[in-house]
C-alpha positions as CSV (number, residue, x, y, z in Angstrom):
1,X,-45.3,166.6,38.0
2,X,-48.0,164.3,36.3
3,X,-46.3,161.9,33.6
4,X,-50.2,161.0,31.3
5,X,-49.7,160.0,27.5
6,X,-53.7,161.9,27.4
7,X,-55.4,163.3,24.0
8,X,-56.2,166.6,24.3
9,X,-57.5,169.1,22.1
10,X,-55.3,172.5,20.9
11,X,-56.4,175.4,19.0
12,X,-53.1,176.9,18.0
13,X,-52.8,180.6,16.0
14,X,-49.5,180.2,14.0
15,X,-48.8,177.1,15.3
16,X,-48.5,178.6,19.0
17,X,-51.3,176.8,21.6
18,X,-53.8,179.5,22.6
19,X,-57.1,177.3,24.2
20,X,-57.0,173.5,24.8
21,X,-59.6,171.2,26.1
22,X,-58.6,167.6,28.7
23,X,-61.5,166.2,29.6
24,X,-64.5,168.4,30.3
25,X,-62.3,171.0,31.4
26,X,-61.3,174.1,28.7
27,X,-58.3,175.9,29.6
28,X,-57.2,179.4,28.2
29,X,-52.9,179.4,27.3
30,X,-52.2,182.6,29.8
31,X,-48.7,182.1,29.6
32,X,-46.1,182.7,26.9
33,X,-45.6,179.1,25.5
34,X,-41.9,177.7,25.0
35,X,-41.1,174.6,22.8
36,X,-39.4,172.0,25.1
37,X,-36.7,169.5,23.9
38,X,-37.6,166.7,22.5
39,X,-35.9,164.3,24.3
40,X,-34.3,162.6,21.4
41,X,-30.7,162.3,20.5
42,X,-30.6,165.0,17.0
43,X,-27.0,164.1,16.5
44,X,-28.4,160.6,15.3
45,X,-27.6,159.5,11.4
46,X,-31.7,159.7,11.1
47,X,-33.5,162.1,13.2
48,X,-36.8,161.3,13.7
49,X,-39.4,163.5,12.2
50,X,-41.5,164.4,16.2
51,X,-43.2,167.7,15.7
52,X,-41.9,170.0,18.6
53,X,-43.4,169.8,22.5
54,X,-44.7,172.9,23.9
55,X,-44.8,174.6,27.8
56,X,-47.7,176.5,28.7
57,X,-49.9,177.5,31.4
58,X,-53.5,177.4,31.1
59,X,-55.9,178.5,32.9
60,X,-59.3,177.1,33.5
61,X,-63.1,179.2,33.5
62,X,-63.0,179.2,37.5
63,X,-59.2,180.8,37.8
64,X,-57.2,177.4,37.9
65,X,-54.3,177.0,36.3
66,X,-51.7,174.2,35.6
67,X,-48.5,173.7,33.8
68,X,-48.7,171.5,30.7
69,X,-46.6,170.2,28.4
70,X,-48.0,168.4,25.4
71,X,-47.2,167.8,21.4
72,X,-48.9,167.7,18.6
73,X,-49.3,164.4,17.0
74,X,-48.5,164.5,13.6
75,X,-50.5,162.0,12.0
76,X,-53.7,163.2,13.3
77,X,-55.7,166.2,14.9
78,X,-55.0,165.4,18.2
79,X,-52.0,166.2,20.7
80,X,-50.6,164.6,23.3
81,X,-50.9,165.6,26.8
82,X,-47.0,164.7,27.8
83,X,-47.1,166.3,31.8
84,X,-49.0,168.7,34.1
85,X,-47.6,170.6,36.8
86,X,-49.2,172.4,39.6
């Protein structure tokens, strides 16, 4: 597991990531993506407002693939690349 705080770029179709670019590298979502937990304590008074982290496999032009996990950042276009697995 890779811990990176990266921007990345997601095309999503219903919300859902489909392709995603980190770096120079594009990456096709050949997995069925799950939303992760967010991490954060929901029984709190005041729940922050984080839009929900998703799981996926993608899979590069050459037949690589990796494990990411990443979430939208909700003030911008962006997302942010959370982990990567092998």
């Amino acid at each position: 597991m890779n811990p990176t705080r990266e921007l990345i770029t997601v095309w999503t179709e219903n919300g859902v990531p489909e392709r995603m670019v980190m770096g120079d590298t594009r990456y096709r979502v050949t997995d069925s993506p799950t939303v992760i937990d967010s991490g954060y304590d929901l029984a709190a008074t005041h729940p922050l407002d984080v839009p929900r982290a998703w799981r996926f496999q993608g899979t590069d032009d050459n037949g690589y693939s990796l494990m990411f996990e990443a979430r939208p950042i909700s003030s911008r276009p962006e997302w942010l690349l959370l982990r990567t697995y092998q």
